[in-house]
C-alpha positions in Angstrom: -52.7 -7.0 -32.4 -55.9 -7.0 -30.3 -56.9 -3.8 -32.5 -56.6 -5.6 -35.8 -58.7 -8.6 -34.1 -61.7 -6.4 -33.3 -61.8 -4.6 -36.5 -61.9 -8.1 -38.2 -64.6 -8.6 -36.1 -66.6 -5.8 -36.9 -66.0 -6.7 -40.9 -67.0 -10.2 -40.4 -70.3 -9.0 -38.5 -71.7 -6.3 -41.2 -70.6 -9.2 -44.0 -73.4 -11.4 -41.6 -76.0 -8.4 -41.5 -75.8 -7.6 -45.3 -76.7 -12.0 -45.8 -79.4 -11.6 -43.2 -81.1 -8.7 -45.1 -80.7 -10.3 -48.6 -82.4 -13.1 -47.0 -84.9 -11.3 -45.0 -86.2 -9.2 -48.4 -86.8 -12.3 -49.9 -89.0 -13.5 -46.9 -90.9 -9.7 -46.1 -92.9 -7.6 -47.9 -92.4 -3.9 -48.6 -93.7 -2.8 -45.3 -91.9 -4.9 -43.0 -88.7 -3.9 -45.3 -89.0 -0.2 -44.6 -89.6 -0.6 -40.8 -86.5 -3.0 -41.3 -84.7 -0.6 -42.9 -85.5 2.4 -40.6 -83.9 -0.9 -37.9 -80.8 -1.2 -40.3 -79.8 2.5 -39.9 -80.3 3.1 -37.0 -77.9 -0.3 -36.1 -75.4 0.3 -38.6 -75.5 3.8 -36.7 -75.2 2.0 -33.2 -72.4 0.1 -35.5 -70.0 3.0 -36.5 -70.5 4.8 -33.1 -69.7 1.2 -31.1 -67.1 1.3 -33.9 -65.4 4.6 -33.6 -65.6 4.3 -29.9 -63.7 1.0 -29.3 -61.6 2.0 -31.9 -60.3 5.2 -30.1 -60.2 2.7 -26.7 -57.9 0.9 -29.0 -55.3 3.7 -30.3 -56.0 4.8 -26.2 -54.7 1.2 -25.3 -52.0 1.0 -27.9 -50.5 4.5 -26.4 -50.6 2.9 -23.2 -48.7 0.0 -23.4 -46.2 2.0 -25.6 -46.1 4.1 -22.3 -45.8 1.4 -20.4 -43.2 -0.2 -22.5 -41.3 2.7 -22.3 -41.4 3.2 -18.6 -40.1 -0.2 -18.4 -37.0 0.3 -20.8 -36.6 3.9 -18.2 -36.3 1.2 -15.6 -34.3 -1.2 -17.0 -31.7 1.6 -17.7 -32.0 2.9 -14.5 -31.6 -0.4 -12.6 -28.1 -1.3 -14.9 -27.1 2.5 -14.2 -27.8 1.7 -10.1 -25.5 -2.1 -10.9 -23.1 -0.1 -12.3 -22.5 2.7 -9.5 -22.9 -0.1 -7.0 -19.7 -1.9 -8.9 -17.9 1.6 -8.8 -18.8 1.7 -4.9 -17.6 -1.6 -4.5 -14.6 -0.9 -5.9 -13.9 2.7 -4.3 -14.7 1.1 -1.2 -11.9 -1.2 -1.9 -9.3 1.0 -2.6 -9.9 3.1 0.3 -9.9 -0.2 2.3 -6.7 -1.2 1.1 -5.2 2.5 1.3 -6.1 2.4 5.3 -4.5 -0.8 5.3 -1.1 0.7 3.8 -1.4 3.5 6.1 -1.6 1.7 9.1 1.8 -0.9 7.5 3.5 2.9 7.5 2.7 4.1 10.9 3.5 0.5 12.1 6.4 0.4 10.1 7.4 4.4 11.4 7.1 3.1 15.1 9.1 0.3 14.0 12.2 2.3 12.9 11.6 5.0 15.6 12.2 2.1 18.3 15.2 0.5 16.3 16.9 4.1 15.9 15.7 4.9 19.6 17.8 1.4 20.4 20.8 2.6 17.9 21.3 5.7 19.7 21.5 4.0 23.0 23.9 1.7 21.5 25.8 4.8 20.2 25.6 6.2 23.8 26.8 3.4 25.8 30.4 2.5 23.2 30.4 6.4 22.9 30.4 6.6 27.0 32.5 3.2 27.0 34.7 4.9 24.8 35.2 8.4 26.6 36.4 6.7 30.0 38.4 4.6 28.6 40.4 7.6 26.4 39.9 9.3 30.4 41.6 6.3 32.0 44.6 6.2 29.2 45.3 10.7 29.5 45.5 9.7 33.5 47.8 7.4 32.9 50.0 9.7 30.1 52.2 10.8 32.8 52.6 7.9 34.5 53.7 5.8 31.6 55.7 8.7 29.9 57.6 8.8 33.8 57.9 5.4 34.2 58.3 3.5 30.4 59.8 6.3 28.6 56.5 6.9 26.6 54.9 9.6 24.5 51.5 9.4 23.2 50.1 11.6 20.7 46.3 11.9 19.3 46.3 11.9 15.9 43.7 11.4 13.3 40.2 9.4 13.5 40.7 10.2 16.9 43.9 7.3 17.2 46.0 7.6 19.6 50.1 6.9 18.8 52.2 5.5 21.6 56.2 6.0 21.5 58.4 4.0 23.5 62.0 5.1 23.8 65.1 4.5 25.9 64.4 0.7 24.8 67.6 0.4 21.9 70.5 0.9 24.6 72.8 1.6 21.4 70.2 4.2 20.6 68.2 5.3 23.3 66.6 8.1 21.4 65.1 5.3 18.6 61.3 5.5 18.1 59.4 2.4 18.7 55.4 2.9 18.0 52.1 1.1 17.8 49.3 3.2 17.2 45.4 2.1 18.7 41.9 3.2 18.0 38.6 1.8 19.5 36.6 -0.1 17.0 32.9 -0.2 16.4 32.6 -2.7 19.4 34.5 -0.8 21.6 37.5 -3.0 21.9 40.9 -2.0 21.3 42.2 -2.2 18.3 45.9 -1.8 17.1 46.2 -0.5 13.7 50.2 -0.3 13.4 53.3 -0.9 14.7 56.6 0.0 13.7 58.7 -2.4 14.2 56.3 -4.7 13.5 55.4 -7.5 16.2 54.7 -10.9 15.9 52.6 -10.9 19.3 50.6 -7.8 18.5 47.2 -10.3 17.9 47.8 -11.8 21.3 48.6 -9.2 23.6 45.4 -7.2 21.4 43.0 -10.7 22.0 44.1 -10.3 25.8 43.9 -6.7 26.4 40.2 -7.3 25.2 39.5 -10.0 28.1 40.8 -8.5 30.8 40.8 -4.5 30.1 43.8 -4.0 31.7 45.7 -1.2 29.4 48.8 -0.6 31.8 49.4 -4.2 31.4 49.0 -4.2 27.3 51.4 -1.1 27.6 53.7 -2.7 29.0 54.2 -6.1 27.7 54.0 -4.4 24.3 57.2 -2.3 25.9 58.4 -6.0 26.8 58.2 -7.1 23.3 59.7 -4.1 21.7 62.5 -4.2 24.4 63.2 -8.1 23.4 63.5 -7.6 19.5 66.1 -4.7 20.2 68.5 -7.3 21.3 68.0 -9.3 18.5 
């Protein structure tokens, strides 16, 4: 734009230079018109080289601001492409934020199970002990009871254990007379059948449980068997 300003310019003064010589031969004689003449060429010379020399600073200045418009689109890109890889940054450095953050839930959540299953197997221990002394306590007193109460007791499977009375029927000494006991997942005594069946079997189980006294439950289980034979 600034180029086509100057060259209008340049038109607009050679239009004023051609008046001022029609003008000035009209005024001058011949003389004064050739020494003005020899003055018109060599200005219309000054002219066109003033000319020709502003007009490659022009083209020179057009090419620059081209260059400089260009380098300024090169930046623009550049700056979105630095926006853009400092979203993607942003983000990444989100994910790996929230992926520590679920890594440190598992290892919390690990310990967390390794304590409770540390806890279960002490559990496990303690009924499995529990449960060992008391099968201990009732294979010391196999003899005794088989002596004393006429009693059998046999292990049989889930690791139950069957108890059989006899000499209770006095019409038929040799008559079975069973309840079979396991140890549940509390470690309390539990019986599981009896043949006949008993209607006391809950009580005597419920009171075996507070007092743990097994030669006692034997017995009065003996006691109830011993009464329904008569009846």
């Amino acid at each position: 734009m600034s180029r086509i300003k100057t060259e209008d310019e340049l038109i607009l003064f050679e239009k004023e230079i051609k008046e001022f010589w029609t003008k000035f031969k009209s005024i001058c004689g011949s003389e004064h018109i050739n020494q003005t003449l020899g003055l018109r060429e060599s200005c219309k010379e000054s002219i066109k080289a003033l000319s020709e020399k502003w007009s490659k600073k022009l083209k020179e200045g057009d090419l620059m601001i081209d260059k400089i418009l260009e380098y300024r689109n090169e930046i623009l890109q550049q700056n979105i492409c630095i926006e853009e890889k400092q979203e993607d940054l942003t983000e990444m450095n989100s994910k790996i934020k929230h992926e520590e953050e679920q890594k440190r839930d598992f290892i919390d959540r690990i310990q967390e199970l390794k304590e409770e299953l540390t806890r279960k197997k002490e559990i496990i221990s303690t009924k499995n002990k529990a449960t060992k002394e008391r099968l201990e306590r009732l294979s010391k007193s196999k003899e005794l009871f088989e002596e004393r109460l006429g009693l059998e007791i046999r292990r049989i499977y889930d690791e139950q254990l069957q108890f059989i009375f006899r000499c209770i029927d006095h019409k038929d000494p040799d008559k079975p007379y069973t309840f079979t006991l396991s140890i549940n997942e509390q470690g309390d005594y539990e019986v599981t059948s009896s043949s006949p069946p008993l209607d006391c079997i809950a009580e005597l189980q419920l009171k075996v449980r507070e007092t743990n006294n097994f030669a006692a439950f034997v017995a009065n289980i003996r006691k109830a068997f011993t009464a329904l034979s008569y009846k």
